[in-house]
C-alpha positions as CSV (number, residue, x, y, z in Angstrom):
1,X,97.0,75.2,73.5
2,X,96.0,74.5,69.8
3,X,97.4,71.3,68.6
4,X,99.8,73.0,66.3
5,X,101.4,74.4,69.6
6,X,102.1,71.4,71.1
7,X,104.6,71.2,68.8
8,X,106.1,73.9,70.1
9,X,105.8,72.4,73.3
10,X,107.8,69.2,72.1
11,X,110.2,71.6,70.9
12,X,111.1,73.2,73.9
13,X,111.4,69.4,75.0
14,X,113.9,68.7,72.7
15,X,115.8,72.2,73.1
16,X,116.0,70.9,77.1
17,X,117.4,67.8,76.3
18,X,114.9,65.6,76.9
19,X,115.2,64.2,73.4
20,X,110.8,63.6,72.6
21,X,109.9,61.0,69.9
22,X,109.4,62.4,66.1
23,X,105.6,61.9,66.3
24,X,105.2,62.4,70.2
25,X,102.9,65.9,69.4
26,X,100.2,64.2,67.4
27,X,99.5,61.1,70.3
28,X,99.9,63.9,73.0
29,X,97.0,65.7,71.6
30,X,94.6,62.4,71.2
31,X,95.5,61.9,74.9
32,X,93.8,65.1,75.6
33,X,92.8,67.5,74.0
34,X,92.4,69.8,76.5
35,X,95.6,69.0,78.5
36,X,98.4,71.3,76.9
37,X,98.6,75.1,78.5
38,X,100.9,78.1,76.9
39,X,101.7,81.2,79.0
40,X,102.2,84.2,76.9
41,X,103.8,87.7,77.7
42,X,102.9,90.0,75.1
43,X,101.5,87.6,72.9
44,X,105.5,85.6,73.0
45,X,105.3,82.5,74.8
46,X,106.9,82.1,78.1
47,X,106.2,78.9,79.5
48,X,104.8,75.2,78.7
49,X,103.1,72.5,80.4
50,X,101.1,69.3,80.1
51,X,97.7,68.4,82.3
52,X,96.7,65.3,80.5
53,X,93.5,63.8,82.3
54,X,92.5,60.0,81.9
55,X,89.0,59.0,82.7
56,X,87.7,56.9,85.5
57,X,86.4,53.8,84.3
58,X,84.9,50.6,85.7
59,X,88.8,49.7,87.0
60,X,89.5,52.9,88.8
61,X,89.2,56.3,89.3
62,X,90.2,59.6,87.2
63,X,94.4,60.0,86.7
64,X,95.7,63.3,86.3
65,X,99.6,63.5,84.4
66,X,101.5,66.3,84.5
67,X,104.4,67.2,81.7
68,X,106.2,69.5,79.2
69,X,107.0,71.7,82.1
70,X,109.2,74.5,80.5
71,X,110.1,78.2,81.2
72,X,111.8,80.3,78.6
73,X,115.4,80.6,80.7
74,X,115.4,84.0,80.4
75,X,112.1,84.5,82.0
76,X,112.5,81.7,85.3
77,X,112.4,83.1,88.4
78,X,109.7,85.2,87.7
79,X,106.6,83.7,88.4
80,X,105.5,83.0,84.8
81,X,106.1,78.9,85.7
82,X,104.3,78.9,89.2
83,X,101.1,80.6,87.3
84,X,100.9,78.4,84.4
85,X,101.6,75.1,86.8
86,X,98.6,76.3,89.5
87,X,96.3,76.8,86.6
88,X,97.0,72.8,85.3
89,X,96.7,71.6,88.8
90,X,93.6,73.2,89.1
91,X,92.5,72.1,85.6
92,X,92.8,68.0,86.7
93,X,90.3,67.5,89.3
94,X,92.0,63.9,89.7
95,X,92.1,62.0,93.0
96,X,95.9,61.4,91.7
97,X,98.0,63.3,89.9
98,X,101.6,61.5,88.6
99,X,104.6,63.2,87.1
100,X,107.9,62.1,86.6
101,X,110.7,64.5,87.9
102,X,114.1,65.1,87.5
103,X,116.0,63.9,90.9
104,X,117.0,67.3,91.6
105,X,113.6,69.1,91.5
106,X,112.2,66.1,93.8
107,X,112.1,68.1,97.2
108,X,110.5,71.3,94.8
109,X,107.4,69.5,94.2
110,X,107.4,67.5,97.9
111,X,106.5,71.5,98.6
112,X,103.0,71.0,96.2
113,X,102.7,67.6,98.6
114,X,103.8,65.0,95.8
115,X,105.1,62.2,97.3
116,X,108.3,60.7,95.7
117,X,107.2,56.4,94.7
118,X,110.0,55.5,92.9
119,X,113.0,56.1,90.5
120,X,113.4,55.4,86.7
121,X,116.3,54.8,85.2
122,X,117.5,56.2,81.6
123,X,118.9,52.5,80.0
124,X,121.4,53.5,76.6
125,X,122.3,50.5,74.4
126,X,122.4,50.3,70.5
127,X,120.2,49.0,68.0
128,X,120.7,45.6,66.3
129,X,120.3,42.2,66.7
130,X,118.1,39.5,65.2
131,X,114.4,39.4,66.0
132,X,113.2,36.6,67.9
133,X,111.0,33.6,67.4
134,X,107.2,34.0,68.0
135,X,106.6,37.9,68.1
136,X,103.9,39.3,66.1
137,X,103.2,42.7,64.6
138,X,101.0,44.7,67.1
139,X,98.5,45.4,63.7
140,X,98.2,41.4,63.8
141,X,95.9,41.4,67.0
142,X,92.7,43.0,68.2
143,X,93.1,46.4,69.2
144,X,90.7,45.5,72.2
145,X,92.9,43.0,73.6
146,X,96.1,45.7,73.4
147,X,93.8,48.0,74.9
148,X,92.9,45.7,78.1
149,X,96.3,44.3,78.4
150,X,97.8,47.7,78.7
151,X,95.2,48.8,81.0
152,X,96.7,46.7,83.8
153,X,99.8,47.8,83.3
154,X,98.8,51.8,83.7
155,X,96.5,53.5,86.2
156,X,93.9,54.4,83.9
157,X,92.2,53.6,80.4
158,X,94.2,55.9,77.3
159,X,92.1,54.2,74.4
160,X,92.7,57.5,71.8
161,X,96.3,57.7,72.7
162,X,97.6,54.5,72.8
163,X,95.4,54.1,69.3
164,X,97.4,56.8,68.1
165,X,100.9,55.1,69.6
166,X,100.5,52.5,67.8
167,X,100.0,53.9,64.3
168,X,102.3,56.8,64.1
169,X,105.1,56.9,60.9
170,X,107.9,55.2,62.0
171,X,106.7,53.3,65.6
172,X,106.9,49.6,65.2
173,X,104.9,47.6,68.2
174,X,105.6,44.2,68.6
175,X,103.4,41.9,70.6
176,X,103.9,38.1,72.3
177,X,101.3,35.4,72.4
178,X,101.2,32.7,74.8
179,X,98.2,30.0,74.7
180,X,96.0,31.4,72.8
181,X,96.2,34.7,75.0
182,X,98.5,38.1,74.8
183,X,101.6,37.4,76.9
184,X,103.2,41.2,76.6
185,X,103.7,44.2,73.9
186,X,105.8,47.0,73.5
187,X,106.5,49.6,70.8
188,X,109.9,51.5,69.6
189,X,109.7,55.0,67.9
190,X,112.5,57.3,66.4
191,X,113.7,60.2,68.5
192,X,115.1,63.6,68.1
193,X,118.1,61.1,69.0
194,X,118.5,57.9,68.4
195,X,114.7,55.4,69.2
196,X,113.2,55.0,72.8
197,X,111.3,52.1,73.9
198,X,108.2,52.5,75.7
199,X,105.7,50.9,76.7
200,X,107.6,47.8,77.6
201,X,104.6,45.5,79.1
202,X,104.8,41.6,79.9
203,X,103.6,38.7,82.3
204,X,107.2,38.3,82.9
205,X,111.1,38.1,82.3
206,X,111.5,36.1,79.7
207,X,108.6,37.4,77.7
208,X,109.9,41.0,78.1
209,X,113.1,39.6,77.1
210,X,111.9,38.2,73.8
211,X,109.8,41.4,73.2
212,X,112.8,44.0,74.3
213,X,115.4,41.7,71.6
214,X,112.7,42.0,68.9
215,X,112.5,46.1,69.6
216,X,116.1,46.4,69.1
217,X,116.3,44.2,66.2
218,X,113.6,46.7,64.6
219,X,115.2,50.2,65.7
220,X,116.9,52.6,63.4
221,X,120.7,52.4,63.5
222,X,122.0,54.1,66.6
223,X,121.5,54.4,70.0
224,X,118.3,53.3,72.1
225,X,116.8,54.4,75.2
226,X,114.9,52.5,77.6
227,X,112.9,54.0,80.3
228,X,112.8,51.1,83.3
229,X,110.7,51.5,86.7
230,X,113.6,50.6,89.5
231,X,111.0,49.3,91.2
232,X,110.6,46.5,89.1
233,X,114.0,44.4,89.8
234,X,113.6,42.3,86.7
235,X,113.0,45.2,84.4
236,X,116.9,46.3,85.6
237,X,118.1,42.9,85.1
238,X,116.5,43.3,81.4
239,X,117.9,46.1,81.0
240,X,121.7,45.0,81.9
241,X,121.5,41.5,80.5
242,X,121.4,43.5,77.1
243,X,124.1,45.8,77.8
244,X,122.4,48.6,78.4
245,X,123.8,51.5,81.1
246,X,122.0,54.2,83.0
247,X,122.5,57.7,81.4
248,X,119.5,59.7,83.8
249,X,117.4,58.9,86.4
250,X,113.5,60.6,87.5
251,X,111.2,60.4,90.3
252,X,108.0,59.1,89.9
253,X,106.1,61.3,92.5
254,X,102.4,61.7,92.7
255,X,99.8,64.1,94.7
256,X,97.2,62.3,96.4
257,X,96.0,58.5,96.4
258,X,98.5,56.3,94.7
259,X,97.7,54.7,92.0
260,X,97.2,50.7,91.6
261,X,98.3,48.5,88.5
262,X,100.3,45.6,87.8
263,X,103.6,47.0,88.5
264,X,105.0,43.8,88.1
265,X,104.6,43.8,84.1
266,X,105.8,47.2,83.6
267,X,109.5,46.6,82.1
268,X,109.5,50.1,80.2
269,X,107.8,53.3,81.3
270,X,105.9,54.9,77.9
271,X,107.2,58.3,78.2
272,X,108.5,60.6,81.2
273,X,105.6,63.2,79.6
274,X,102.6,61.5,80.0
275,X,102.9,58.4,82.1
């Protein structure tokens, strides 16, 4: 794709319910470039996904992501999906490749040999609140120490897009010091509907606590959605101690080696699309 499709791509998101942030299409691209695929019949488009590829670094090995995987409805069942998804697999060259599925499709891709990890859960609560004592604007710290810190929280280093996350119209990242030293961050962004969090990062409970009042505090008025890992037991208890009730669930499912990061610190997944 060229970047002005991925906002096509985003589009069809939206049209399937999966309710993408207002500025989603711009980080996507500084992700990866390279990552977005269109299949056309006849010069009409008939089918989306997302290949986004992370670099190895001195932490780990290449990641592969896989997302925006749409078909036009009147056109599934005919192979157009199946061709466009082969040629991002083979695109990757990862040792891993994630994606986040919907529970239903889980046992389709077991078939391509992902491996289901864990579930996600959709939190919905409302926006409000007052902001808590002690959080900082994420413009107020090095970009370099957001960039490390969320490196341990995510299988690979996304320098361009989580630059990109951070400065979008409309996303507000707060962050949490402790010591001297940066104790957690997250960021909330307006949606199609409503705001999501994501990422959600911290040492532990009660920072995400802190950081997850101050993101509501800061949302636009209405609903907001909060991706947690159900893996994470305290980032379920964060989610209900404000409220908050499960409206969806994914897989996390992966192809190949699994992965390693402080799981431990990840209170709210970034985005079902890209990791």
């Amino acid at each position: 794709m060229e970047r002005p499709e991925v906002d096509f791509a985003v589009a069809q998101a939206a049209a399937e319910g999966w309710n993408p942030g207002l500025g989603d299409a711009e980080a996507f691209w500084q992700a990866d470039p390279d990552g977005f695929f269109l299949g056309l019949l006849r010069g009409h488009p008939t089918a989306t996904i997302s290949a986004v590829r992370y670099e190895a670094d001195e932490l780990g090995p290449a990641f592969g992501f896989l997302g925006f995987y749409t078909v036009q409805k009147d056109l599934r069942g005919l192979g157009y999906g199946m061709r466009l998804w082969k040629e991002a697999i083979n695109a990757l060259h990862t040792p891993c490749i994630g994606l986040d599925s919907v529970l239903a499709q889980v046992d389709t891709y077991r078939k391509d040999g992902f491996e289901l990890a864990r579930v996600s859960s959709r939190y919905e609560g409302h926006a409000g609140g007052e902001m808590p004592p002690g959080l900082l604007p994420v413009g107020q710290l090095p970009f370099e120490d957001l960039l490390a810190y969320d490196r341990g929280c995510f299988p690979a280093r996304r320098e361009a897009f989580l630059r990109a996350w951070l400065g979008l119209p409309g996303h507000v990242g707060l962050a949490l010091r402790r010591g001297g030293r940066l104790a957690g961050f997250g960021v909330v962004r307006p949606c199609v509907r409503g705001s999501k969090i994501g990422p959600l990062f911290a040492d532990d409970e009660a920072a995400a606590h802190s950081l997850l009042h101050g993101l509501l505090a800061s949302a636009q008025e209405g609903p907001v959605y909060f991706d947690t890992p159900a893996s994470n037991p305290a980032a379920v208890r964060l989610a209900e101690a404000h409220g908050m009730r499960v409206v969806f669930q994914t897989g996390r499912m992966y192809l190949g080696d699994v992965p390693e990061y402080d799981l431990s610190r990840e209170f709210g997944v970034t985005s079902f699309e890209l990791g």
